[in-house]
Each structure stands twice: as structure tokens, then as C-alpha cells.
C-alpha positions as CSV (number, residue, x, y, z in Angstrom):
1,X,-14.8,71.2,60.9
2,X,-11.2,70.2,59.9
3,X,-10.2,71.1,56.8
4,X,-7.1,69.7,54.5
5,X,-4.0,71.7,55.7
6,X,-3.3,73.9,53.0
7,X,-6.6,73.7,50.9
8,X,-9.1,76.3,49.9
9,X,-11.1,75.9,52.5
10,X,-8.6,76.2,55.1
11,X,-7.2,79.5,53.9
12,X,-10.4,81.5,52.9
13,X,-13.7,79.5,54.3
14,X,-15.8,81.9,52.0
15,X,-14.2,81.6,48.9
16,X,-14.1,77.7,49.5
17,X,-17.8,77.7,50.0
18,X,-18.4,79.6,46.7
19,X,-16.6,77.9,45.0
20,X,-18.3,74.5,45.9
21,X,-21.3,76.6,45.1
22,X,-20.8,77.2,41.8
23,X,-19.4,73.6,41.3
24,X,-22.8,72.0,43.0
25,X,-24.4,74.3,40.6
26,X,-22.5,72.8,37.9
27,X,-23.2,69.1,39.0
28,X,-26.6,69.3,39.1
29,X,-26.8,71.1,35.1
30,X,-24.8,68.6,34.2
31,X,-26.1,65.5,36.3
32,X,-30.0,66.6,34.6
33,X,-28.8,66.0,31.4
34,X,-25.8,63.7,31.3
35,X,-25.6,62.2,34.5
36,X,-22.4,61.9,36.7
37,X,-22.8,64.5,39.6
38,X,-20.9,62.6,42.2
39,X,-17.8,62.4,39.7
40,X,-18.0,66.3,39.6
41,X,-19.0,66.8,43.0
42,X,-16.1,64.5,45.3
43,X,-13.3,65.2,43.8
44,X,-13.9,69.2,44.1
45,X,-14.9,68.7,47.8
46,X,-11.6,66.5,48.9
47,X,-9.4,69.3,46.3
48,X,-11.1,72.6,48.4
49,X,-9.8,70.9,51.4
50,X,-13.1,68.4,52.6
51,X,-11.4,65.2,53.9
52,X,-11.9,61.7,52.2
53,X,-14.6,60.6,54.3
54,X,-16.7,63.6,54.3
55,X,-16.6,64.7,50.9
56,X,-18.1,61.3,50.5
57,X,-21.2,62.0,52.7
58,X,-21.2,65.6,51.8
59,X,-22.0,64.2,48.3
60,X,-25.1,62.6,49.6
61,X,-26.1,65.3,51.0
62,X,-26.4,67.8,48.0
63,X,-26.9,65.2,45.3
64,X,-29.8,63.5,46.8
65,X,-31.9,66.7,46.1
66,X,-31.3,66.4,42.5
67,X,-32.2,62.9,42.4
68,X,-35.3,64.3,44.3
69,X,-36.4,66.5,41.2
70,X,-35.9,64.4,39.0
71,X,-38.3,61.8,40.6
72,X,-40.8,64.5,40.4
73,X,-40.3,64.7,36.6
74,X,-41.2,61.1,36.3
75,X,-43.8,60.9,38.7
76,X,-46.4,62.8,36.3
77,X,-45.6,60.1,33.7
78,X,-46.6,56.5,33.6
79,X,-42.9,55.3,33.1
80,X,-42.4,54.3,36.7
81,X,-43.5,50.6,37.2
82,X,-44.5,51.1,40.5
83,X,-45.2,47.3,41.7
84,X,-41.4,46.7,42.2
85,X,-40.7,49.6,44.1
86,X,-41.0,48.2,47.4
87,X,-38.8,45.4,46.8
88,X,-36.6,47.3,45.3
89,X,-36.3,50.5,47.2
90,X,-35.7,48.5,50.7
91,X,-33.0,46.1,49.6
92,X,-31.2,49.4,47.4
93,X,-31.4,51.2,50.9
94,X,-29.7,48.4,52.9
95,X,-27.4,47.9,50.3
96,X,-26.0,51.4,50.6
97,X,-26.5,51.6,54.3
98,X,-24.1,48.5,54.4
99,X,-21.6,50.1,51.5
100,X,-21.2,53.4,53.1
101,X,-21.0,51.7,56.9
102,X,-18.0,49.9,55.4
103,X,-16.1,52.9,53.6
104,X,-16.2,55.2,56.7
105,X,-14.1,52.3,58.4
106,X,-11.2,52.7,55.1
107,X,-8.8,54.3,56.3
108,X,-8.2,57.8,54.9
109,X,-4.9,57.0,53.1
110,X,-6.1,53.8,51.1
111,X,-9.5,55.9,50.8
112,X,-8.0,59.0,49.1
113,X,-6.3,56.4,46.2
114,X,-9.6,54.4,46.1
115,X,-11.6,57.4,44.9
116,X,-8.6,58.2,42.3
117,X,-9.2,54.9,40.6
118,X,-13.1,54.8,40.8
119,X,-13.8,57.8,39.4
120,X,-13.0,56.8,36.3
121,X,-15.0,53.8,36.7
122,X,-17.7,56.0,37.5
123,X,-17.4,57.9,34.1
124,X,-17.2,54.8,32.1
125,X,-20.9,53.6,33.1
126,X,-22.3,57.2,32.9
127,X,-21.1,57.6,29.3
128,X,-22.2,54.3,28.8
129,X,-25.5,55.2,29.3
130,X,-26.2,56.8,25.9
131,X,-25.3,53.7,24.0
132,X,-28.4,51.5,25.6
133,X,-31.1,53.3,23.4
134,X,-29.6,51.3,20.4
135,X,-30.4,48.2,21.9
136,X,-33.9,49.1,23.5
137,X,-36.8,46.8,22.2
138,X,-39.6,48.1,24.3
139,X,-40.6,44.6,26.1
140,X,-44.0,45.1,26.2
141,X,-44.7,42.3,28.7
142,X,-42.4,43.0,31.5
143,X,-41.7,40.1,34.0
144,X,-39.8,40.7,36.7
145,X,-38.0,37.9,38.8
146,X,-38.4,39.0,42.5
147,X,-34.7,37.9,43.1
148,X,-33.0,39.3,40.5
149,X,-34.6,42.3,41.4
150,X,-33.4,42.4,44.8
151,X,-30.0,41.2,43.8
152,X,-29.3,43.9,41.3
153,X,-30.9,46.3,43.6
154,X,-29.0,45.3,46.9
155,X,-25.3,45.3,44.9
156,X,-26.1,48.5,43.1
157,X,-27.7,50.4,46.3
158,X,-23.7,48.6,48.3
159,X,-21.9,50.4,45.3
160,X,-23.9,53.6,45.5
161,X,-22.7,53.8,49.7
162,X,-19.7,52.9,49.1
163,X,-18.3,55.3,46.2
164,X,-21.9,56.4,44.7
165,X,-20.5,57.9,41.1
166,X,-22.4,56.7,38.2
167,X,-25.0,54.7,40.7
168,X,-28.0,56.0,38.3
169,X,-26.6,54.9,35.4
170,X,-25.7,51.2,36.9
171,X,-28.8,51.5,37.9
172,X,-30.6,52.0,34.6
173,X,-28.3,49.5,32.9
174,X,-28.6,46.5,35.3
175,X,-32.5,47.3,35.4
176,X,-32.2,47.0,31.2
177,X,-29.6,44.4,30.4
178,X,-30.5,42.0,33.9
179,X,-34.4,42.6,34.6
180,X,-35.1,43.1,31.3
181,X,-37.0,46.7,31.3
182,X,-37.4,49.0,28.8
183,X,-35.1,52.2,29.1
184,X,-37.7,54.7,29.3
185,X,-39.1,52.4,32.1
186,X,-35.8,51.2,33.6
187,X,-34.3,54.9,33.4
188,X,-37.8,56.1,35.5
189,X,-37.5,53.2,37.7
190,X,-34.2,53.5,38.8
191,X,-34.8,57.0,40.0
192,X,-36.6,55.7,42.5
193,X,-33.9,53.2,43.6
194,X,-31.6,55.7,43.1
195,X,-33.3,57.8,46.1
196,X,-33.7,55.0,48.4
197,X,-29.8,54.0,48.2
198,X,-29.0,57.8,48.7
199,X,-30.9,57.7,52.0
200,X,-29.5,54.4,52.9
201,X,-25.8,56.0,52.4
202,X,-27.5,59.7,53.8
203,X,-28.1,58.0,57.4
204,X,-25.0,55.9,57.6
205,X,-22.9,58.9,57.0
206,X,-24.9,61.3,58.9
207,X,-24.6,58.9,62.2
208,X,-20.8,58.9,61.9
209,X,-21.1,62.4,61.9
210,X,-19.6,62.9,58.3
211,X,-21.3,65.1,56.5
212,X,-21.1,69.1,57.2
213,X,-25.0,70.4,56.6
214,X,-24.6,74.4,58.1
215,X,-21.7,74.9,54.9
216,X,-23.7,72.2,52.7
217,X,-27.0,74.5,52.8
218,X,-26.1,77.0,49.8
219,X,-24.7,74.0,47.7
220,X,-28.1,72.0,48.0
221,X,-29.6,75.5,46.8
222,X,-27.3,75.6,43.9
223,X,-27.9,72.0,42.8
224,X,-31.3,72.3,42.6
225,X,-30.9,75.4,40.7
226,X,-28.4,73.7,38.4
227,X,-30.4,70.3,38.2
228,X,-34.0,72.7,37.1
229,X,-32.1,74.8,34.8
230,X,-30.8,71.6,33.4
231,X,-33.9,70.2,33.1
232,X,-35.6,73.0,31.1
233,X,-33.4,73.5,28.3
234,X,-32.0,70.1,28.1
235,X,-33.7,70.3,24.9
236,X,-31.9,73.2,23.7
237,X,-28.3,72.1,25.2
238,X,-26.6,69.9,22.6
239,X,-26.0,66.5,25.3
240,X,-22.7,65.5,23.4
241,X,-21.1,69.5,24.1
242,X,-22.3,68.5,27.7
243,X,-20.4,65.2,28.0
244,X,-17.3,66.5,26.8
245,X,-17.7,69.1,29.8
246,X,-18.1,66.2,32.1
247,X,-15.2,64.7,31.0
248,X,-12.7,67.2,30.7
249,X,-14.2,68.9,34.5
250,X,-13.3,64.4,35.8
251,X,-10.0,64.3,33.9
252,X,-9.3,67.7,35.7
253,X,-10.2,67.0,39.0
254,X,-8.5,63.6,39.2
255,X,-5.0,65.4,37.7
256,X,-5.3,67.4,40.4
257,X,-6.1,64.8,43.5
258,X,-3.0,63.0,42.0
259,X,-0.4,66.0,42.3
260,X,-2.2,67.2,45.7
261,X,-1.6,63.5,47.0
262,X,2.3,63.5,45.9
């Protein structure tokens, strides 16, 4: 493991790792309710000293757990519309295979600027989210056009390798706005997809050998921590006071890329 000269990491390896504890942990509280992990998550790995490249595929690695859970959540209901899973899930998982296949070859100076300018992209369609209930008109015959499908899914899953940030909100608002789903069933659904275009990315970056697991370990813990304690008193946690956490931790983190970058 190389570490950014200078960082964090690089000076104190155990402080670095806590610290990217508590920040996974913070991810997945705020990922259960708001969404947005990945813009929490990447920008605190390449600041504590993770290069470009790997901070991407580290993200993988401890968000895909999350997603995990929260696929368990929907699994005990009926909102899943399980028939276009397969279609789905396979072209979502090429998709991202292909995305994150082409990112690795970036080079690291155009990479480190990329990230800069999609993390507020990111942000955008996670806050965006919210605003879809207002249009929601509960289809009640859903008809799904087998291309379409695979279109949305295969561009979403390429976006979802290639950055990832705000993949389960494109998700859900492709699924709504393009196939034409519900959001209850879109937002269920697209977990699912969500899943498969993190393992798509998972094995890409895992074969180029750039993601760290041994100092990953106790941030997957602490994301799963973060993403159950989210889940359980998401009721009692007001989602706006949330959001503005989200956004303020982004703005923060991409300040600081910016100055460490100068």
C-alpha cells in the first residue's frame, strides 16, 4: 500500500484507519436515509491519503454492504417486481464492469479533477430524489419495455463503475421517469440493480488489484453499523437535518480535495 505523500494515512496508519471508520460509519447513517454514501465515502478516502484509483474501488468495497441491507429490508415486502430482475441485473453488472474497466485506465491527474467535478453531480440526483414523490401516480399496470430496461440499466450500471455517487438515486429516477414504475416499486427495484452494478465495478477493481480489503475490514463493519442504525430510527431522524449534513460533509470534502490538489 502506497499512500499520498503527506496524508493521514501516511503519517499515522491508525489514526487514518479510524478516521475512515468513523466516516464509513457516517456514510452508511446517512446513505439509509438520504442516500449519497459514495459522495461521503471518496473524497474522505483520496483526503486521508488513498490514491484516485483506489479510493474508487475501496468505495465498492464498503458500500456494497449497505446496499446489501437494504435489499434485505425490501425483500420481506412485495415492492420488488421481481420479473425484470434478470434483465436488469445482468446488463447493470456489465455496464459497470465496462465503466470501472475504463476509469482505472484515467490517468491519475485527469482522475483526481474528474471526481472534483462529479461529486457535485452526484449530490444533485441524490437530493433530487425527494422531489419524485410529488409526481408519483402509482401505475397500477406496469409494462415494461425489455429495451428500455436494459438501456437504462446498462448506462446507469457504466456510470455506477465509472464514478458510482448517486447511482441509487439515478437508478430510482430513470426506473420512474423512463420505465414508468411507481417509486415505492422503482425505489425497491433499483436496489437490486444497484447490487449487481456494485459487483460488476467490485470485480473490475478487485482484478486490477485496487481496492485494499485487510484496512477495508473495520470500515465495512462500521457501515453496516451506520446503514442499521440508520435504518431503525429513520423514523425518528428528521431527513431534511440529515440532508443538510450530507451537504455541508460534500461541500467540505470537495474544499478540501481542491486546496490538497493546489
Amino acid at each position: 500500500m502506497v499512500f499520498i505523500e503527506d496524508s493521514l494515512l501516511a503519517q499515522s496508519l491508525i489514526l487514518g484507519i479510524l478516521f475512515l471508520t468513523f466516516i464509513s460509519f457516517l456514510a452508511g447513517y446517512i446513505d439509509s436515509i438520504a442516500g449519497g454514501a459514495g459522495l461521503v465515502l471518496i473524497p474522505a478516502f483520496i483526503v486521508s491519503g488513498i490514491p484516485p484509483h483506489v479510493a474508487l474501488g475501496q468505495e465498492k468495497l464498503v458500500s456494497t454492504v449497505g446496499t446489501l441491507a437494504a435489499i434485505k429490508n425490501f425483500a420481506k415486502s412485495d415492492s420488488i417486481i421481481w420479473r425484470i430482475i434478470p434483465l436488469g441485473a445482468v446488463t447493470a453488472l456489465v455496464g459497470a464492469y465496462i465503466g470501472a474497466k475504463l476509469i482505472i485506465r484515467l490517468p491519475l491527474e485527469i482522475l483526481t479533477y474528474l471526481i472534483i467535478c462529479l461529486l457535485p453531480i452526484g449530490l444533485i440526483m441524490t437530493l433530487l430524489k425527494s422531489r419524485l414523490a410529488r409526481m408519483d401516480n402509482q401505475h397500477q399496470n406496469i409494462s415494461i419495455s425489455k429495451l428500455l430496461l436494459m438501456t437504462v440499466c446498462f448506462f446507469v450500471g457504466f456510470y455506477d463503475g465509472f464514478f458510482g455517487p448517486g447511482t441509487g438515486s439515478l437508478f430510482i429516477i430513470a426506473l420512474f421517469l423512463i420505465n414508468k414504475l411507481p417509486l415505492l416499486q422503482a425505489t425497491a427495484t433499483s436496489k437490486i440493480f444497484n447490487f449487481t452494478s456494485n459487483i460488476g465495478a467490485f470485480i473490475s477493481f478487485f482484478i486490477a488489484g485496487k481496492m485494499w480489503i485487510m484496512i477495508g475490514i473495520p470500515m465495512i463493519f462500521a457501515s453496516f453499523l451506520g446503514n442499521h442504525l440508520g435504518s431503525k430510527y429513520a423514523i425518528k431522524t428528521q431527513g431534511q437535518a440529515v440532508k443538510k449534513v450530507l451537504i455541508i460533509t460534500v461541500m467540505f470534502m470537495i474544499t478540501t480535495l481542491i486546496f490538497q490538489i493546489r
